[in-house]
N, C-alpha and C positions, 0 to 999 in steps of 0.2 A: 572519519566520515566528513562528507561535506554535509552541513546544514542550511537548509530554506525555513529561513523562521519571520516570526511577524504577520500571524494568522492573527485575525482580528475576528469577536466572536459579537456578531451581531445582536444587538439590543434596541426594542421599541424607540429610545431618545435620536437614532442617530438618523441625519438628514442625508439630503443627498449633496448637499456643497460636503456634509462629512466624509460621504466616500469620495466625491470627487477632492480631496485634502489630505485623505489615504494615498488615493493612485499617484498624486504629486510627489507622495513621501515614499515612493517605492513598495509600497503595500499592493500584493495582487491575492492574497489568499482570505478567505472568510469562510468562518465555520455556524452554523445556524444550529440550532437546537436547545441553550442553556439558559438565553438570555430571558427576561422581566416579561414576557409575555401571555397572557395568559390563556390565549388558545396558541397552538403553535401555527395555524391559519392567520393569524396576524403576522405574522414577519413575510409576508409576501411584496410586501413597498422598499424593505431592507434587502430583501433578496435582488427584486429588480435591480435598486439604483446601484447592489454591489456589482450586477454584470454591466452593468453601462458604463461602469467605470472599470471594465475591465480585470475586474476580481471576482478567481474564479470562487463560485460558492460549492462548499462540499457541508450537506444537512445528517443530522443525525438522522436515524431509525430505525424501527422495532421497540420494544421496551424501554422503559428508564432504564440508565447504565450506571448515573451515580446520583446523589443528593444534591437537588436544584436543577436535573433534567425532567422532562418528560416524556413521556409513550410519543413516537409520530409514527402515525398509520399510512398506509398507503391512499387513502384519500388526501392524507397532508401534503405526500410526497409531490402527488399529481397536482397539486392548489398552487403548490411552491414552488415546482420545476426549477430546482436547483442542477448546477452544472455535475456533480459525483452524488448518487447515491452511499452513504458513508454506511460502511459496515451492514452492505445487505444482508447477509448472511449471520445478521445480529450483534448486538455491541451492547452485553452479551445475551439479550433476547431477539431472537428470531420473528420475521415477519410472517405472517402467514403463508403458505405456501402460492394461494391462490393471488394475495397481490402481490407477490415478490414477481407472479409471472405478469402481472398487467403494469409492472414499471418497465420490467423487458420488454417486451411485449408491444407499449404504446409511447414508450415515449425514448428521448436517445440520452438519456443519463449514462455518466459513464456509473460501474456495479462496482463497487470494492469490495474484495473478500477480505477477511482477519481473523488473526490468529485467538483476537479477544472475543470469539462469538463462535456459533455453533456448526459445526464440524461439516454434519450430515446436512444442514441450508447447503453452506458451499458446494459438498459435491455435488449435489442436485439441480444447483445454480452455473457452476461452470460448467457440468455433461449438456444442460440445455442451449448453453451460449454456446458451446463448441459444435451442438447439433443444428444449428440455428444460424450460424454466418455470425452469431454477435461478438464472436468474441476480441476482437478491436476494443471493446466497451471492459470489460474485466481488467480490470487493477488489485493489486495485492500489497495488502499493509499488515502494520501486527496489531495498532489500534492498544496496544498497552505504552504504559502501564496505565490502567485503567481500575477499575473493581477487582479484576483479573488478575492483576498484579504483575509484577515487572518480566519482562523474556527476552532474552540480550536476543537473540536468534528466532523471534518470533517471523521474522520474515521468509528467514530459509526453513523455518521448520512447515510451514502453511505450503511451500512450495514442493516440498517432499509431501508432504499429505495429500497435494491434491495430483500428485503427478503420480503416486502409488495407489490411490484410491481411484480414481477416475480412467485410469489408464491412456489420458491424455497425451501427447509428448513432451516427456521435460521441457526438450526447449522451449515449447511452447507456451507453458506454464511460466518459466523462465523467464519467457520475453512477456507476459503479464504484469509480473515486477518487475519489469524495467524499462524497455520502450514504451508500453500503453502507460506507466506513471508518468512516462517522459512527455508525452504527447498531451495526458490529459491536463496536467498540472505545470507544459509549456517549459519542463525543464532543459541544462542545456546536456546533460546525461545520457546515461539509457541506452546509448546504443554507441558499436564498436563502428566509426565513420568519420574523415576526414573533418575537421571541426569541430567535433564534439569533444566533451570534457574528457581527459587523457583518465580516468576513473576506471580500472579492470580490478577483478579480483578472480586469483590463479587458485584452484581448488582442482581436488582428486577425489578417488572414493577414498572413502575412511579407511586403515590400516587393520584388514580383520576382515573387509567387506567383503560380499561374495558377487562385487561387482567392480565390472574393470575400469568403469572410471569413474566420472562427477554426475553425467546424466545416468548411468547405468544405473549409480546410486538412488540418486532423487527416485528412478522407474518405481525401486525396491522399497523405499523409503527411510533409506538410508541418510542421514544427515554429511553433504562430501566432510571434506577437511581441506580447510582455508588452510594452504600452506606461501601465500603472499599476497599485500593489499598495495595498488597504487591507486594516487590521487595526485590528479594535476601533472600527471607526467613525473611524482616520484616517488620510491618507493620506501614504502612506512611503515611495516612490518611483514616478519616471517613468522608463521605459524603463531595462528590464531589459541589465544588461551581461553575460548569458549568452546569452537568444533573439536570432532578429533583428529587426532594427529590424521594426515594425509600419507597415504597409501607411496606415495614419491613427492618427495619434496623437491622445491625450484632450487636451481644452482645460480650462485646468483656473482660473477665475475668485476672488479674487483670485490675482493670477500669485504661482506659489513659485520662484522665481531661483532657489534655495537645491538642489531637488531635480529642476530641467528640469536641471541641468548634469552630474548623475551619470548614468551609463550611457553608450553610445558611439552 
């Protein structure tokens, strides 16, 4: 995997030469919800000076998630106008139904669904986005490991649930977790286009499946089967030892011994 790391979790002490001292150090991501504050209405100075400095902020909300968070309501949400609503869909409590619709609704947060939060929010959260023109705004994370606990495949399994549940179109779904993350969070990823990051991953339906390919699966809620991963333009494994085996496997010319032997 590639990793974007160096989220910085915003706390009452920090000024704003601090963020502007972050952005110098290549810091653009900020997470809000954990920190020393004791209404979560006060990080609203923290939140400013972290967009002025160009870092995006993504807030917690719904319920506490773990020891030393708090509840943030949809009054907080709207005080705070943070750039990602983190875990609309709960992390792992759920926001009301009525102001999960007045953050859609009123303001342009992007919505992140997860795999660490509650099932029935999201599908009722992305039927509305997708009936609504919003869905541009819908991101797809796993949010663990968390309370919830660790899920190698928390990403594609969220993406099979809401493509089987909602009746959505895979790829649609699909492109959720990937170009709308890419977009929101300014990565150089996400999508298959001259200049972007050489990053694909080659999947099938699963071997068993009663579906003919990768999105047929997802339709079904089939989880595919990763049968090759590149990054950067090279390739770094065959047949993923999390999914299941893939339905037809990549042939891959000259043979790598080296990397047909990992996975099961």
């Amino acid at each position: 995997m590639t990793v974007h790391a160096g989220s910085v979790v915003l706390e009452p002490c920090l000024t704003d030469q601090d963020f502007a001292d972050l952005q110098a150090a290549g810091v653009r991501l900020a997470k809000f919800g954990f920190g020393l504050y004791e209404d979560p209405a006060d990080g609203y100075d923290q939140v400013r000076s972290a967009q002025k400095h160009g870092i995006t902020v993504m807030c917690h909300s719904g319920g506490a998630s773990i020891p030393g968070s708090k509840p943030i309501t949809p009054e907080h949400l709207l005080h705070l106008a943070p750039d990602v609503c983190g875990h609309i869909n709960g992390g792992p409590t759920s926001l009301p139904a009525a102001g999960v619709d007045t953050i859609i609704e009123q303001t342009g947060m992007a919505l992140q669904l997860v795999q660490a939060g509650n099932l029935r929010s999201a599908v009722r959260i992305i039927e509305k986005c997708h009936a609504e023109d919003r869905f541009d705004r819908v991101v797809i994370g796993s949010d663990t490991p968390t309370g919830t606990g660790v899920m190698p495949l928390g990403v594609i399994k969220t993406v099979a649930e809401l493509s089987s549940l909602s009746g959505i179109d895979p790829a649609q779904v699909w492109a959720a977790a990937t170009g709308n993350n890419a977009r929101t969070w300014s990565l150089p990823a996400g999508f298959v286009a001259a200049g972007a990051a050489a990053d694909i991953v080659v999947m099938d339906a699963p071997w068993g499946s009663t579906a003919d390919d990768a999105l047929g699966a997802l339709a079904i809620g089939d989880i595919p089967g990763i049968t090759a991963v590149i990054t950067a333009g090279v390739l770094r494994n065959l047949t993923s030892r999390n999914t299941p085996r893939a339905a037809r496997l990549v042939h891959v010319e000259p043979a790598m011994p080296h990397l047909a032997a990992t996975g099961h």
